[in-house]
N, C-alpha and C positions, 0 to 999 in steps of 0.2 A: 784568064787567071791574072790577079794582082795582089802583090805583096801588101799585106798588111801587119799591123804589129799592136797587142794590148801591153802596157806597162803600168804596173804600181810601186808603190811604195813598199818596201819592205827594209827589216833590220839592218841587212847587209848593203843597201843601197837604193836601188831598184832591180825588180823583177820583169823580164821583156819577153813577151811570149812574141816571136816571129810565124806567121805561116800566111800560105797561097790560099785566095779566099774563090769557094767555088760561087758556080752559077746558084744552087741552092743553100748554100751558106752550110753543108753537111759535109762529113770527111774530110775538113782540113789535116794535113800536117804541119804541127807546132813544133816550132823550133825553141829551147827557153833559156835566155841570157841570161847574165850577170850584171848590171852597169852600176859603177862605185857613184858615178856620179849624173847628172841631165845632160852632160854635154858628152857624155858615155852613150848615154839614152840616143839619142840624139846621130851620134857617128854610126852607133850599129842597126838603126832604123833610116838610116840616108836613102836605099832604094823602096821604101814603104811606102803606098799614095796615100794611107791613111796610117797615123799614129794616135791611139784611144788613152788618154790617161786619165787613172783616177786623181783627180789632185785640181782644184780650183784653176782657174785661167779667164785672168779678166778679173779687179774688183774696186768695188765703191770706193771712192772717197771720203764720202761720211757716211757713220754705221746708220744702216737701218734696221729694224727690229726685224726678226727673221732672214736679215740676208738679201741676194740680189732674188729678182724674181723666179730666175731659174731654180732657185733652192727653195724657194717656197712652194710650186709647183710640183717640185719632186719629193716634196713632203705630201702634201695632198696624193698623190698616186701613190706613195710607196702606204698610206697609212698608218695605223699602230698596229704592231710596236715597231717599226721598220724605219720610220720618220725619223728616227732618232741617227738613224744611218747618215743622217745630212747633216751634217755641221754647219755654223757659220762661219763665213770667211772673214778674214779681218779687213777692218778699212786699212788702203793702202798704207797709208802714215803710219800703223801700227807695227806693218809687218818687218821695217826696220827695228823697233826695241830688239833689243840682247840681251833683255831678263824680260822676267813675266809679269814683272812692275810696272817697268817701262811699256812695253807692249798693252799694260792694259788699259793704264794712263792715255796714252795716246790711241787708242779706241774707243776711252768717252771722250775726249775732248774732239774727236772728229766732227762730232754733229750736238743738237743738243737734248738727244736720249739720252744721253750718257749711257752707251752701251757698253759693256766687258765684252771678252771674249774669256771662252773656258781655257783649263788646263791642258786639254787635251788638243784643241786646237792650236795651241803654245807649240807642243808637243809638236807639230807637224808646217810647224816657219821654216826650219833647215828646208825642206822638202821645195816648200811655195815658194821661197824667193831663188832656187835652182831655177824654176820652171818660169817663173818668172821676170827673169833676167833675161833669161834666154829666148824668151818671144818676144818683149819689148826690146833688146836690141835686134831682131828682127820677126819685124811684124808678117813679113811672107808667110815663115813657120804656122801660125795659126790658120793657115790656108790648109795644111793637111796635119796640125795638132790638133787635137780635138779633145774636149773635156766630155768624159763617160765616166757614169756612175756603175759602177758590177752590181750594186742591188735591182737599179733598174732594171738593169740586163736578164737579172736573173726572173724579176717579176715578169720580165714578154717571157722569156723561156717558158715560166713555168704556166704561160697563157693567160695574162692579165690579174683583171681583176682578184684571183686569190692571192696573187704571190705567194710568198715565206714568209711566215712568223715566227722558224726556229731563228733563235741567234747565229751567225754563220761560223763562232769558233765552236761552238758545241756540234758533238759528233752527230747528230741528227743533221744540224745542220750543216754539216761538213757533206756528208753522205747524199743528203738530195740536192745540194748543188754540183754535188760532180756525177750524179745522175743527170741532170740536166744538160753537162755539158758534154756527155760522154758519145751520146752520138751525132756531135758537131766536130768533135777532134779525137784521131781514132787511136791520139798517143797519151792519152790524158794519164791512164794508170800509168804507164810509165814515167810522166814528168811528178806523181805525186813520190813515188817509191823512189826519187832523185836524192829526197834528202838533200837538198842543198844548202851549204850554212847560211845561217842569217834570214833564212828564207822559212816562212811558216805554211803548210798547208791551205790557211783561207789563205794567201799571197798568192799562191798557184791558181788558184781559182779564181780569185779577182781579176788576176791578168787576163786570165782564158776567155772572160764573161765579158772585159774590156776587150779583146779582140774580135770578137763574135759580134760585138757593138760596131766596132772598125769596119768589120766587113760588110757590115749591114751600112754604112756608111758610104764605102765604098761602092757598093750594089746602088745607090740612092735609094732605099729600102727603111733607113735610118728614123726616126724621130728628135724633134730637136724641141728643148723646152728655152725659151717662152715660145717659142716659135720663127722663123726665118721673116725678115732679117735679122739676125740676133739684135740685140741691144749692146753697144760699146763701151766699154769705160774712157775713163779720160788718156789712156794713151794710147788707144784703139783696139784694146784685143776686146774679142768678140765675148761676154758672158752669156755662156748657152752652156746646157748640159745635153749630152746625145745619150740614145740608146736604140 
């Protein structure tokens, strides 16, 4: 038995599901945190050998069109309309802006595509530069951090090549992914009927589907895109997506 943990992003912070990862990766008990902030994240997953989050780690320098290769690859598997679940990450130099000017500005001028990034990935800088802080002042951390996608997750769940083509906040899709997750983690109905502020439904399931990743990671059962050894950016964290 070893402690693992899926974390995402959510309104109120972060979302941290904790549980004990079995020999078959079935009947875990999840434990589900609150953390305001990644170095919350971070303290209440200290005895975790794996921590799975959804959130970039590791990026470019200069933008390239579609992102680092790990994102482009997890476009290719996940298909349409699912692809679209992958954003692209900003070149580093961007992710300092503090408007969406700024930030965009310095995403073309990083390389000479002159690439933007979206609003929605604007949206989600507070998030990246936590996570990102916090492994580049120690690089160890990426040794049991681990960047996991929940769509991936949920495409092995639901046994490859079909995946999910409902969107995952629509109630179809809300429904068949906690079907899927349901007999991996045997408290799941109970963490959705939690109700916890700041915290939405696909959040709970995300995290879930990023610990289930964790454990599979944990197991060395895991899959790792582009492949091992990952590819490094320039301050050494690893850019890889697991699942």
């Amino acid at each position: 038995m070893a402690l693992i943990a899926g974390v995402d992003g959510c309104r109120g912070g972060w979302v941290v599901v904790l549980a004990e990862t079995t020999r078959d990766g079935r009947g875990m008990t999840a434990e589900i945190l609150i953390a305001r902030d990644f170095d919350g994240v971070l303290a209440v997953t200290r005895d975790a050998c794996v921590v799975g989050v959804d959130m970039p780690i590791g990026l470019l320098d200069a933008a390239v069109a579609g992102g680092r290769e790990c994102d482009r690859q997890a476009r290719r598997l996940l298909g349409h309309p699912r692809c679209c679940s992958v954003f692209t990450p900003p070149a580093r130099g961007a992710l300092g802006g503090e408007s969406y000017r700024a930030a965009l500005s310095a995403n073309r001028a990083s390389s000479a595509a002159g690439l933007g990034i979206s609003i929605e990935c604007f949206g989600l800088f507070p998030r990246l530069r936590e996570v990102d802080v916090a492994l580049t002042a120690d690089l160890a951390l990426a040794e049991r951090v681990r960047e996991v996608h929940p769509e991936l997750s949920f495409r092995e769940l639901a046994g490859g090549a079909a995946g999910l083509s409902e969107p995952k906040r629509s109630a179809r899709g809300l429904s068949r992914r906690a079907a899927l997750l349901r007999p991996r983690f045997s408290r799941l109905g109970r963490a959705l009927r939690r109700r916890l502020a700041g915290v939405a439904d696909d959040d709970v399931l995300d995290a879930h589907a990023v610990a289930w990743s964790a454990a599979r990671i944990a197991r060395n059962r895991a899959v790792c895109l582009p492949g091992r050894p990952a590819p490094r950016d320039a301050r050494g964290l690893p850019m890889a997506i697991w699942y």
